[in-house]
TORKOL-4160 file (C-alpha; in steps of 0.2 Angstrom, whole numbers, padded with zeros to 4 digits, m for minus):
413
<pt num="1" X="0411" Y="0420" Z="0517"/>
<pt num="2" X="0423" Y="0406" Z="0508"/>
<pt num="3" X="0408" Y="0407" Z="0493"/>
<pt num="4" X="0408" Y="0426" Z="0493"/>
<pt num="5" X="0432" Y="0427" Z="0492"/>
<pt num="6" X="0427" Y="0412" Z="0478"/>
<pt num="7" X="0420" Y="0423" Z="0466"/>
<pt num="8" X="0431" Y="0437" Z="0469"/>
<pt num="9" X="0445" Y="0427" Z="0464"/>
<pt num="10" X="0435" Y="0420" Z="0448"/>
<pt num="11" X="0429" Y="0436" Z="0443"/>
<pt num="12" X="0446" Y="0445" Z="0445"/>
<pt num="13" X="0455" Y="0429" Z="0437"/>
<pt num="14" X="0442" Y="0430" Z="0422"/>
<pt num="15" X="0450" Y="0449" Z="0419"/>
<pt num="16" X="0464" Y="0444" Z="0422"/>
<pt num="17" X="0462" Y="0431" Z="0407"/>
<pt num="18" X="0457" Y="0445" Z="0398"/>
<pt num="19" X="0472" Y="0452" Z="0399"/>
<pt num="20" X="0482" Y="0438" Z="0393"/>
<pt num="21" X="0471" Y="0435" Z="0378"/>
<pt num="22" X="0475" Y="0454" Z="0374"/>
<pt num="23" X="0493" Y="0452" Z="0375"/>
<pt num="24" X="0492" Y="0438" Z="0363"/>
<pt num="25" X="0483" Y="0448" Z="0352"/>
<pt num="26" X="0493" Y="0463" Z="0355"/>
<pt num="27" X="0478" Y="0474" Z="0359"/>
<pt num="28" X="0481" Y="0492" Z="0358"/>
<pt num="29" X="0465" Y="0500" Z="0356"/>
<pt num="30" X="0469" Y="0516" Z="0368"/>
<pt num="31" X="0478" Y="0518" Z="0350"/>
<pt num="32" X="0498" Y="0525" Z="0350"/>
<pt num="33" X="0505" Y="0514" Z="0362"/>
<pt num="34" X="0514" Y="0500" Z="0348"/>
<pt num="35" X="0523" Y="0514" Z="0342"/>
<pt num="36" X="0528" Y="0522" Z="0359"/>
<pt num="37" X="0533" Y="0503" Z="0363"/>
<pt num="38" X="0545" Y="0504" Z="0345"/>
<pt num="39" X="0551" Y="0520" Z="0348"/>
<pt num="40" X="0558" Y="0515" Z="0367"/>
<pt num="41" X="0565" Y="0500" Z="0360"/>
<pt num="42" X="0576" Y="0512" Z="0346"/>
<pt num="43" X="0584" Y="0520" Z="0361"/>
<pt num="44" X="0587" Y="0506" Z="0374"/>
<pt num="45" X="0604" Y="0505" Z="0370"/>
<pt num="46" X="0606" Y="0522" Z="0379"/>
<pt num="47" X="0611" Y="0513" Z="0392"/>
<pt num="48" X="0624" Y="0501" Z="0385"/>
<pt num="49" X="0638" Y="0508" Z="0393"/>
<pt num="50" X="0630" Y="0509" Z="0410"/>
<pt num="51" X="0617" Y="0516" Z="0420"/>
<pt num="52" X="0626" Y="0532" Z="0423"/>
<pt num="53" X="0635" Y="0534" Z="0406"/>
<pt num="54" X="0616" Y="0533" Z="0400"/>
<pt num="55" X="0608" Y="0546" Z="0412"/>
<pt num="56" X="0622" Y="0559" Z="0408"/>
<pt num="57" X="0620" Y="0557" Z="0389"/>
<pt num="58" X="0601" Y="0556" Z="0390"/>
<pt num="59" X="0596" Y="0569" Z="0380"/>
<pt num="60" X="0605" Y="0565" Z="0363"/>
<pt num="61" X="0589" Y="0552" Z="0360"/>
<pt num="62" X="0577" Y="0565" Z="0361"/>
<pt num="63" X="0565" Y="0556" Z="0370"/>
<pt num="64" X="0551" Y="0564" Z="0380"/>
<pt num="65" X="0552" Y="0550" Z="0392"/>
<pt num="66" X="0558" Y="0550" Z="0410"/>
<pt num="67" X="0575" Y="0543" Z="0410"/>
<pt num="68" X="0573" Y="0531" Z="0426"/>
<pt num="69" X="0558" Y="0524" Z="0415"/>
<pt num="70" X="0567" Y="0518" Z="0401"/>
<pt num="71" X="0581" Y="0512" Z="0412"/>
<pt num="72" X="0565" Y="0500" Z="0417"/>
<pt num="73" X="0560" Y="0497" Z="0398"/>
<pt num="74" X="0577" Y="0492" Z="0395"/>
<pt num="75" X="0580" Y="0483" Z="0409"/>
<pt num="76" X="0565" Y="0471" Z="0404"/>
<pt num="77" X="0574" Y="0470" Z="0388"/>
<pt num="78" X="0591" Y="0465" Z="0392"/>
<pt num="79" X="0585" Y="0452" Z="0405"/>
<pt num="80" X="0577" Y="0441" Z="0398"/>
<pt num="81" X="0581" Y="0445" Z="0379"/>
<pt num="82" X="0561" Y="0440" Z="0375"/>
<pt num="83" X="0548" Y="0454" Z="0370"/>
<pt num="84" X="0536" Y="0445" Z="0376"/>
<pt num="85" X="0541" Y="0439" Z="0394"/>
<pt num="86" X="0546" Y="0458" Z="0396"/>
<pt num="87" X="0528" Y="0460" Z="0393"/>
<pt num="88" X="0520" Y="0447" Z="0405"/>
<pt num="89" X="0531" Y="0453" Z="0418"/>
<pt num="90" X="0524" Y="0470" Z="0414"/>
<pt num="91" X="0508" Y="0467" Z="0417"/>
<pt num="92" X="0509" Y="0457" Z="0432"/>
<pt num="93" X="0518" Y="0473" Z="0440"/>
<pt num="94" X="0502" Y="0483" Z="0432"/>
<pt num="95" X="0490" Y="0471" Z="0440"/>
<pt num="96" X="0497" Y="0479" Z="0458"/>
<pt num="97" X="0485" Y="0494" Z="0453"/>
<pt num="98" X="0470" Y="0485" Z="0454"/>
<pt num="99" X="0476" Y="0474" Z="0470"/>
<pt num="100" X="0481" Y="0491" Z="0478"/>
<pt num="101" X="0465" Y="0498" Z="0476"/>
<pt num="102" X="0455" Y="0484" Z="0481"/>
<pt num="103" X="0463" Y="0482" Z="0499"/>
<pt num="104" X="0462" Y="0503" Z="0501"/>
<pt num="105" X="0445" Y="0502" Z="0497"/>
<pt num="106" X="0443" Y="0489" Z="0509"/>
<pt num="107" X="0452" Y="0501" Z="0522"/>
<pt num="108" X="0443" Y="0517" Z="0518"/>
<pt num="109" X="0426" Y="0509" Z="0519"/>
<pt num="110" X="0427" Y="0494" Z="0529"/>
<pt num="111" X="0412" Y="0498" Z="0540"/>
<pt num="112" X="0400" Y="0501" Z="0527"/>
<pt num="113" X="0409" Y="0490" Z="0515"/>
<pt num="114" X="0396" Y="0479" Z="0502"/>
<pt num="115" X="0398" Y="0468" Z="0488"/>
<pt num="116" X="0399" Y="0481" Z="0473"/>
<pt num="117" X="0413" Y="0489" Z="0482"/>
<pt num="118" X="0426" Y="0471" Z="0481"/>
<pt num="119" X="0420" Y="0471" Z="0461"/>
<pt num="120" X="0425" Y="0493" Z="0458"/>
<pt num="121" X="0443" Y="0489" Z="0453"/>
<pt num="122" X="0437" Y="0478" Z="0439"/>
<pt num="123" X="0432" Y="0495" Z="0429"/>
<pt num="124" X="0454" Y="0495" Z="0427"/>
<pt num="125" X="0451" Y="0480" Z="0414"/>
<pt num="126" X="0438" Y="0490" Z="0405"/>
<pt num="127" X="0449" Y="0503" Z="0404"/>
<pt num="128" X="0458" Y="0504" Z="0384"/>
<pt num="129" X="0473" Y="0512" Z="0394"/>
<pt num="130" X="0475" Y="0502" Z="0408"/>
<pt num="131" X="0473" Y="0487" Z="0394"/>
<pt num="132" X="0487" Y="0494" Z="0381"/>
<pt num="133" X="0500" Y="0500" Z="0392"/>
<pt num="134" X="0500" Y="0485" Z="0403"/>
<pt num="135" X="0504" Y="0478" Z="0387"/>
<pt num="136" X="0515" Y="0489" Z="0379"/>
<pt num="137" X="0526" Y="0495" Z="0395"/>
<pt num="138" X="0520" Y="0512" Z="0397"/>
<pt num="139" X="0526" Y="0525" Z="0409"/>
<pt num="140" X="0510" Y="0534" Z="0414"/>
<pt num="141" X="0505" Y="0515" Z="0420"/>
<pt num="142" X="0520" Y="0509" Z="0426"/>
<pt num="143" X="0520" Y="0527" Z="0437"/>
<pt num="144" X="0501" Y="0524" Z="0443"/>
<pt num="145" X="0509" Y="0506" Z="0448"/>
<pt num="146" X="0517" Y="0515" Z="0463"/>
<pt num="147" X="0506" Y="0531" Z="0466"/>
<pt num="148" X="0491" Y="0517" Z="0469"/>
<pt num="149" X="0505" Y="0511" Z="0483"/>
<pt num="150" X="0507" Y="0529" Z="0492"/>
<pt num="151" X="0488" Y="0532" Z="0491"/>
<pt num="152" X="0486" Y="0514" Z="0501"/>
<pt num="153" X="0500" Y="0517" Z="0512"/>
<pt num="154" X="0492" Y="0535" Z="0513"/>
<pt num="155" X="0474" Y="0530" Z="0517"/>
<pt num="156" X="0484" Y="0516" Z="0530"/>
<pt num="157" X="0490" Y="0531" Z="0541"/>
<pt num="158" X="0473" Y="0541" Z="0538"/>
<pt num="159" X="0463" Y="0529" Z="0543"/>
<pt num="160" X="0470" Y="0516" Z="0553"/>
<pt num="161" X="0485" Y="0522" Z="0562"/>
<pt num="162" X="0499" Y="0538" Z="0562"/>
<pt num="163" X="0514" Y="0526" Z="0559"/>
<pt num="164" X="0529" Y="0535" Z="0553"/>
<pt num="165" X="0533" Y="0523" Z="0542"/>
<pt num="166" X="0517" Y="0523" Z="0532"/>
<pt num="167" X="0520" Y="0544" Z="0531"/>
<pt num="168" X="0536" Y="0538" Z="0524"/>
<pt num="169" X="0532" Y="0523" Z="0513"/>
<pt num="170" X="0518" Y="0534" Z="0505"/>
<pt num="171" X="0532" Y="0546" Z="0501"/>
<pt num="172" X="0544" Y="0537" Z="0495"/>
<pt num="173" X="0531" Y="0527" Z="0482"/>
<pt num="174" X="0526" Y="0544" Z="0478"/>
<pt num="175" X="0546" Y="0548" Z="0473"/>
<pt num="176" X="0547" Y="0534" Z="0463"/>
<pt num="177" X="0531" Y="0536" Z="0452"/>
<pt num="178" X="0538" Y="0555" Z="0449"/>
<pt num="179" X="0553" Y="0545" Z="0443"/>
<pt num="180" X="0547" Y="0537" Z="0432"/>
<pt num="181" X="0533" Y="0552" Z="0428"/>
<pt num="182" X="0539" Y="0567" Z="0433"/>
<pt num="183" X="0523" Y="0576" Z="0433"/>
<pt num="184" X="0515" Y="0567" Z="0448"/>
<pt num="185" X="0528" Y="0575" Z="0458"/>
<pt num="186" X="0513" Y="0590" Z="0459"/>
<pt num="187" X="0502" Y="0576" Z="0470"/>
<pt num="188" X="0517" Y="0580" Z="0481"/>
<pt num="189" X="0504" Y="0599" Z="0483"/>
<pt num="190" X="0491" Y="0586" Z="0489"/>
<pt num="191" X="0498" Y="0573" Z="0502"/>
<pt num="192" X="0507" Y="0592" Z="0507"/>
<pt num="193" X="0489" Y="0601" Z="0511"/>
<pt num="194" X="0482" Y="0585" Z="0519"/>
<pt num="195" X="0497" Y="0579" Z="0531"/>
<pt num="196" X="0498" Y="0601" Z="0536"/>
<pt num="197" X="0480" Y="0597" Z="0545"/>
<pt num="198" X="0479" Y="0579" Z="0548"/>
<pt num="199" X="0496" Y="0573" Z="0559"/>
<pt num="200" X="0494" Y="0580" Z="0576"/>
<pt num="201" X="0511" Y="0578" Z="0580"/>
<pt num="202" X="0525" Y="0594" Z="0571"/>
<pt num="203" X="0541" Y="0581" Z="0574"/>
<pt num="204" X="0532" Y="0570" Z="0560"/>
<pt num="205" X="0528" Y="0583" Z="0548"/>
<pt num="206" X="0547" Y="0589" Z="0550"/>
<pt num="207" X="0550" Y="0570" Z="0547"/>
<pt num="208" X="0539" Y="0573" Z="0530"/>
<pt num="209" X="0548" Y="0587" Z="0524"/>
<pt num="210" X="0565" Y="0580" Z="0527"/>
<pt num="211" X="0558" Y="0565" Z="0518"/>
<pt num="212" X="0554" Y="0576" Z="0500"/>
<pt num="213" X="0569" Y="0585" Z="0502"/>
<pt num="214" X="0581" Y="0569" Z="0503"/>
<pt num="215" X="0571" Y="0560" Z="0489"/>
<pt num="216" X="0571" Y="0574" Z="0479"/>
<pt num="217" X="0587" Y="0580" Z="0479"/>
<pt num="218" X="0593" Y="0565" Z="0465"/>
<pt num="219" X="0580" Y="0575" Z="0453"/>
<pt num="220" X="0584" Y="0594" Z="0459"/>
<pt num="221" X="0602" Y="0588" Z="0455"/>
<pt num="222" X="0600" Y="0580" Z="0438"/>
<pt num="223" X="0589" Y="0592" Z="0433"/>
<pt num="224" X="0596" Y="0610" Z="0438"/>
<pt num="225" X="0615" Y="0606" Z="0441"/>
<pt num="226" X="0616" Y="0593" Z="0427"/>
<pt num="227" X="0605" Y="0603" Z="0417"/>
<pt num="228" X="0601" Y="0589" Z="0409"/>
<pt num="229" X="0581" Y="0596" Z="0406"/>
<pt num="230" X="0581" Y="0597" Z="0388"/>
<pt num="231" X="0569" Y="0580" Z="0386"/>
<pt num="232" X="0555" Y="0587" Z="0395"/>
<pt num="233" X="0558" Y="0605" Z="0394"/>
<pt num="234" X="0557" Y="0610" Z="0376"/>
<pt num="235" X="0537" Y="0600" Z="0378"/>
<pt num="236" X="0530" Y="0613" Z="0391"/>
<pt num="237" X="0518" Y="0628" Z="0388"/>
<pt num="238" X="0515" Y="0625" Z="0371"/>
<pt num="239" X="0496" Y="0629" Z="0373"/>
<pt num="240" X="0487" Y="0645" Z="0380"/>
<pt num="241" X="0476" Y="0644" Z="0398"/>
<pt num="242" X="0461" Y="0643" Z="0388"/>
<pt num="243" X="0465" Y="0630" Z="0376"/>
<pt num="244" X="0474" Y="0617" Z="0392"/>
<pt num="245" X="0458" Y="0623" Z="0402"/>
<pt num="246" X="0443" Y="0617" Z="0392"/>
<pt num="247" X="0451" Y="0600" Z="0386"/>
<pt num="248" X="0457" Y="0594" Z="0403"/>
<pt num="249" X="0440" Y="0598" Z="0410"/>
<pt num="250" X="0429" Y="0592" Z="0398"/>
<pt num="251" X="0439" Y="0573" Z="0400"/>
<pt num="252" X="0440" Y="0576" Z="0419"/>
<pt num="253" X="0420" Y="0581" Z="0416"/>
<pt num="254" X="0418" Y="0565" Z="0405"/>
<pt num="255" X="0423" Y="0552" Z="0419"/>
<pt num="256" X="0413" Y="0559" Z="0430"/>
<pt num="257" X="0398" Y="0560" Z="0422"/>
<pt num="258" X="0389" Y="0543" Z="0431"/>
<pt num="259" X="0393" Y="0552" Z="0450"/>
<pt num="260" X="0386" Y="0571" Z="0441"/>
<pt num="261" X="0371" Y="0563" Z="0433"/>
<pt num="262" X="0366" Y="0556" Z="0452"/>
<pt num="263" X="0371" Y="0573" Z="0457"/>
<pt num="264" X="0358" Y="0582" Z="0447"/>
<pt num="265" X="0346" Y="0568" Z="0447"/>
<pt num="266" X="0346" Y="0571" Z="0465"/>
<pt num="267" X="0344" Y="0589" Z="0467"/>
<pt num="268" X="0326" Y="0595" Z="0467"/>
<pt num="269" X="0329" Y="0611" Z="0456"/>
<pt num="270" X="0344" Y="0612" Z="0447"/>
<pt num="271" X="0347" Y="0629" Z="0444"/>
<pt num="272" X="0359" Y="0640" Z="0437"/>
<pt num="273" X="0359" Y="0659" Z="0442"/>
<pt num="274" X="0363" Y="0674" Z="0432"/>
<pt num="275" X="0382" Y="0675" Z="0437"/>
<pt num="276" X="0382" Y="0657" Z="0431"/>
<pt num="277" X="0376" Y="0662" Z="0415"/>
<pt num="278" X="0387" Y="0677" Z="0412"/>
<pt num="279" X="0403" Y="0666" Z="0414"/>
<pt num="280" X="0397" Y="0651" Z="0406"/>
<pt num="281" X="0394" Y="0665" Z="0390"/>
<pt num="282" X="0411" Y="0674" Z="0394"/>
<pt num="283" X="0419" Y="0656" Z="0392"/>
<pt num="284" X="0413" Y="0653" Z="0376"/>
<pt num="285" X="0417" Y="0670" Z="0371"/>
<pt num="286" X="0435" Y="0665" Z="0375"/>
<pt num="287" X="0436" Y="0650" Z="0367"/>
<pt num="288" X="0431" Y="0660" Z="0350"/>
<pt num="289" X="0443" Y="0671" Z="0353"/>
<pt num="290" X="0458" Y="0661" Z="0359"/>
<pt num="291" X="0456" Y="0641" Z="0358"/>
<pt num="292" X="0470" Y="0634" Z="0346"/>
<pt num="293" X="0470" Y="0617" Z="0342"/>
<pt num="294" X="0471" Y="0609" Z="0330"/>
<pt num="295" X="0480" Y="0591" Z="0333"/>
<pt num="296" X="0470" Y="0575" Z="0326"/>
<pt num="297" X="0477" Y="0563" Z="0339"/>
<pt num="298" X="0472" Y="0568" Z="0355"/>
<pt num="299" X="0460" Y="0583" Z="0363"/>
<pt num="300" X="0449" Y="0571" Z="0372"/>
<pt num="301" X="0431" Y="0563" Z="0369"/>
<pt num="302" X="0420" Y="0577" Z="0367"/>
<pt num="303" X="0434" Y="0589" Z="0356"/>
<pt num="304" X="0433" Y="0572" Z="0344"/>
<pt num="305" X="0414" Y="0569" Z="0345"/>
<pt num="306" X="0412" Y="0589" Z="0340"/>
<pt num="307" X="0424" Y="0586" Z="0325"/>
<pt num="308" X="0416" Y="0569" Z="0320"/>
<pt num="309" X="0399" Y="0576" Z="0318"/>
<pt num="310" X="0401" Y="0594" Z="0313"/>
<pt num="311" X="0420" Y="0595" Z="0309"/>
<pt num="312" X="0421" Y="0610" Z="0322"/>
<pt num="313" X="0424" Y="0614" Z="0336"/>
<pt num="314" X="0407" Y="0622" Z="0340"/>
<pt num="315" X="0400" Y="0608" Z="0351"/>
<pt num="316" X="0413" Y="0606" Z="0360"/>
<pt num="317" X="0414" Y="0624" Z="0364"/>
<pt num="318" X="0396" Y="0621" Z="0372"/>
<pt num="319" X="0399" Y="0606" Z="0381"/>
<pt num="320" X="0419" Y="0611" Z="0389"/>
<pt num="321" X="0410" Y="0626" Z="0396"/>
<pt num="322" X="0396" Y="0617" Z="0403"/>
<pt num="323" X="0409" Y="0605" Z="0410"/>
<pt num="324" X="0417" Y="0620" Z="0418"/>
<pt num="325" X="0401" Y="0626" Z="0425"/>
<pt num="326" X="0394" Y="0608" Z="0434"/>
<pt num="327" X="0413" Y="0605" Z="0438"/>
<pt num="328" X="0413" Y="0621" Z="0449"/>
<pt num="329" X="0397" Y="0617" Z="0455"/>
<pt num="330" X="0400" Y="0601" Z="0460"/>
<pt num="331" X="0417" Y="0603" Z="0470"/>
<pt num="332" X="0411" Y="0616" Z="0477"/>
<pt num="333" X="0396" Y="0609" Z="0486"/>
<pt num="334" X="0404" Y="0601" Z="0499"/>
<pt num="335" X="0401" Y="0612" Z="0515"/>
<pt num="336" X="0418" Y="0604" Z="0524"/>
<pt num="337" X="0430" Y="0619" Z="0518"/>
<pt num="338" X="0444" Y="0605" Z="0522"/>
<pt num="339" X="0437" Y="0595" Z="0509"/>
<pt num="340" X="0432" Y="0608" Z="0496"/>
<pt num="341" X="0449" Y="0614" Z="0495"/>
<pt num="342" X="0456" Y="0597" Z="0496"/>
<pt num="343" X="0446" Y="0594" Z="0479"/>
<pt num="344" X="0451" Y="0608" Z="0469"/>
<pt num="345" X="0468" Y="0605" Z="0475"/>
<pt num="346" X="0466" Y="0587" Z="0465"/>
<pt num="347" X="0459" Y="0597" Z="0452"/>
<pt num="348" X="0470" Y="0609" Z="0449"/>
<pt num="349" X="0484" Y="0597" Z="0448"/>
<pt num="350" X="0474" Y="0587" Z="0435"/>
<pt num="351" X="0473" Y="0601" Z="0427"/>
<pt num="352" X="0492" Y="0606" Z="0426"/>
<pt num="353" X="0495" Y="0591" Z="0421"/>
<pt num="354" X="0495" Y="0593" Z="0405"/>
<pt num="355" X="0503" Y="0610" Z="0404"/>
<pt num="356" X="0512" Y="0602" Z="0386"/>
<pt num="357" X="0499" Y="0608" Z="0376"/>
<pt num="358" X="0494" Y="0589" Z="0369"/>
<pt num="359" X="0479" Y="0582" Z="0379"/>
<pt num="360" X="0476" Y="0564" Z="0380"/>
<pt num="361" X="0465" Y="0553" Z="0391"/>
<pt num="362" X="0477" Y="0541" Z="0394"/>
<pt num="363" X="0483" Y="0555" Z="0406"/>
<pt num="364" X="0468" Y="0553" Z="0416"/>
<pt num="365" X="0462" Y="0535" Z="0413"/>
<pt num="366" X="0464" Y="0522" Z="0424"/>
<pt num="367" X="0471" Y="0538" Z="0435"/>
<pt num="368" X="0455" Y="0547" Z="0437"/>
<pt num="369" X="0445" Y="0531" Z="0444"/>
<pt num="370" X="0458" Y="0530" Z="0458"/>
<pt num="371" X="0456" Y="0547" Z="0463"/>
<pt num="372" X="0437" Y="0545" Z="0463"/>
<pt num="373" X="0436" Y="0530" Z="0473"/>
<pt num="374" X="0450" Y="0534" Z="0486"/>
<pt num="375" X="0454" Y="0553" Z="0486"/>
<pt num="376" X="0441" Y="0564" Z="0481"/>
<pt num="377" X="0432" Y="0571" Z="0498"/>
<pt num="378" X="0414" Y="0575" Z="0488"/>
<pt num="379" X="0400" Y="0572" Z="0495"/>
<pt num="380" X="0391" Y="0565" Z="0483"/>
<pt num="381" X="0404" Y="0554" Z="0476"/>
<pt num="382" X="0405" Y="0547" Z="0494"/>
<pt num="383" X="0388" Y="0544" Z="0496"/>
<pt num="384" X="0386" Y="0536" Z="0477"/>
<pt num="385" X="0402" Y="0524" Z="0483"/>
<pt num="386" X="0393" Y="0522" Z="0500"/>
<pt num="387" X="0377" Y="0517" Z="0495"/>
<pt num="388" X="0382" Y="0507" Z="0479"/>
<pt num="389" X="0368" Y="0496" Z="0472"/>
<pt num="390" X="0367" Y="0484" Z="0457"/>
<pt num="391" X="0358" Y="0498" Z="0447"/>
<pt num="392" X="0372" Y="0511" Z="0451"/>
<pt num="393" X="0386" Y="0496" Z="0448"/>
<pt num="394" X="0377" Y="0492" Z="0432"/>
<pt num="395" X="0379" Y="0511" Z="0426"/>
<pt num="396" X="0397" Y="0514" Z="0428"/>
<pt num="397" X="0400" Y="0496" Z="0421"/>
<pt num="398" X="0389" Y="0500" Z="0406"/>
<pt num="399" X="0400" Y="0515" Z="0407"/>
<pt num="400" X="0415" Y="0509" Z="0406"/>
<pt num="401" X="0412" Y="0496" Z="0395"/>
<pt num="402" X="0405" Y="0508" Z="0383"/>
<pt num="403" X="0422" Y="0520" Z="0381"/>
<pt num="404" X="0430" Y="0503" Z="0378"/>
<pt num="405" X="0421" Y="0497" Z="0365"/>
<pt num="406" X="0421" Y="0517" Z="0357"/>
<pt num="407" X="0440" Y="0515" Z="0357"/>
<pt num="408" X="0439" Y="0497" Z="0349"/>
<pt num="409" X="0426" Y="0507" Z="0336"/>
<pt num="410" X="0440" Y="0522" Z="0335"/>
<pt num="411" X="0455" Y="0511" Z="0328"/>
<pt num="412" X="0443" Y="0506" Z="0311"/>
<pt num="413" X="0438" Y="0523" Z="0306"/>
């Protein structure tokens, strides 16, 4: 046993060195983040005049950033008056992602817990995202930081034991990353859904709401008495249903593709009926009609991949609708009606998520892997995790390990 935490440690200390030789480096090969990094540190004196003085005159810097997160960028500025130490300490407050993760995972499986499952948080440091804004200071990571706390706090109380202070420090880690990123406030619609059927007693699920409310109420406040809404507001709805619909799903599609492959690997006949046909053909009939987009710096891998070989968009037409086709398919195949509607719950709020109009995957990478090792109800994804292997390790390493090295390839082209 003292062997086996050995080379845990070594392995995670190795990525962990990675990490370092990146910074040194100043790896950015998710692509965008240096200049967020020098945009934040234009507007850090925001907040010369105090923390409040900055909050009520937020808006003149025009910045679609969270105020509470570049209190923290500046913060890490004005402390220690180094770039780069504000950088380390960055990343060792990022490393609690893969921590977190580690020790849920121990919870959630601990009876049918194997080798492969210690090594699954090391996909985070093959992730370019996870990479780069460790680096950079980024608000998506820095707000994963402490959802990855309430899901472990979360998965604490689900499996272990109804403390109410595990219902309430899941809550209150949930309130900070919609601080810092005020769309995971919609994972609020989750931990809602699953804490409605799961606590047995209704004193602690008044206890729950009372808990939103309270930490809320400093957003709701700010928000729509201050009316201080103009740094995120004028960013939403700037693309149709269609448009949001089949580039969030063909990313959300993309990282699942080593659990779908398994999926219909293992179903005797795959079929698709004649229902399944029309609406694959009515979706592509509407993305003909009504997709509009036409930014070069985001859409996701298979919108890129379309444009890189046939500069249009009519792959990625194919493949976003067959995305929406196994997707539905997928989530849907779980008997448990709990945990069919627990998933497209996750789904949906994935979905929503970027309602803005701009899709990147830095929205749902290192996100994504979280919710598939620790959310997601699936049956297949629980069995895959379950009866993880070398072979099935080996693919979503080679997996992983190949989107990074596309994203090294995608900052020389």
């Amino acid at each position: 046993m003292k062997n086996f935490n050995l080379k845990i440690i070594i392995v995670y200390f190795l990525s962990y060195i990675t990490l370092i030789i990146g910074l040194i480096f100043n790896e950015d090969f998710a692509f965008g983040y240096i200049r967020d990094y020098e945009l934040h540190i234009k507007v850090t004196d925001i907040f010369d005049n105090g923390f409040i003085n900055g909050l009520l005159n937020y808006e003149e810097k025009k910045v679609p950033h969270s105020p509470i997160y570049l209190y923290y960028f500046t913060l890490l500025q004005n402390l220690f008056e180094n770039e780069l130490v504000a950088k380390i300490i960055n990343i060792h407050i990022c490393l609690l992602i893969p921590i977190y993760i580690f020790n849920s995972l121990k919870i959630k499986y601990e009876k049918n817990l194997n080798i492969y499952i210690y090594f699954l948080p090391l996909i985070f440091f093959l992730s370019p995202y996870f990479r780069s804004g460790s680096i950079w200071i980024d608000d998506n990571l820095l707000a994963i930081v402490f959802l990855s706390i309430s899901i472990y706090y979360f998965i604490l109380y689900k499996k272990k034991d109804q403390k109410l202070i595990y219902l309430f420090l899941n809550t209150f880690f949930l309130a900070i990353a919609a601080y810092i990123r005020p769309i995971y406030c919609f994972f609020s619609i989750y931990f809602f859904f699953q804490y409605f059927f799961i606590l047995n007693s209704k004193r602690n699920f008044i206890y729950y709401i009372v808990f939103n409310v309270l930490l809320s109420f400093p957003a709701v406040y700010y928000i729509f008495i201050l009316d201080i809404n103009d740094w995120f507001e004028n960013y939403l709805f700037r693309g149709n249903l269609i448009t949001v619909l089949s580039l969030t799903t063909s990313i959300i599609s993309f990282y699942l593709l080593p659990y779908l492959y398994f999926y219909i690997k293992d179903k005797i006949k795959f079929s698709i009926n004649l229902n399944e046909i029309i609406f694959l053909s009515i979706f592509i009939f509407c993305l003909f009609l009504f997709f509009n987009y036409n930014l070069d710096y985001s859409g996701g891998i298979y919108y890129k991949l379309s444009h890189l070989l046939f500069n249009n968009n009519i792959l990625f037409f194919l493949l976003s609708s067959v995305s929406i086709l196994i997707l539905t398919k997928f989530f849907l195949i779980n008997e448990n009606t709990y945990n069919k509607i627990s998933d497209l719950i996750v789904i949906f709020i994935l979905i929503i998520f970027e309602f803005d109009g701009v899709i990147y995957h830095e929205t749902y990478d290192p996100l994504i892997y979280i919710l598939i090792f620790l959310i997601f109800d699936n049956k297949y994804i629980e069995n895959f995790i379950l009866s993880l292997s070398k072979s099935k390790y080996s693919i979503l390493i080679f997996f992983s390990t190949l989107f990074y090295f596309m994203s090294v390839f995608k900052t020389f082209i």
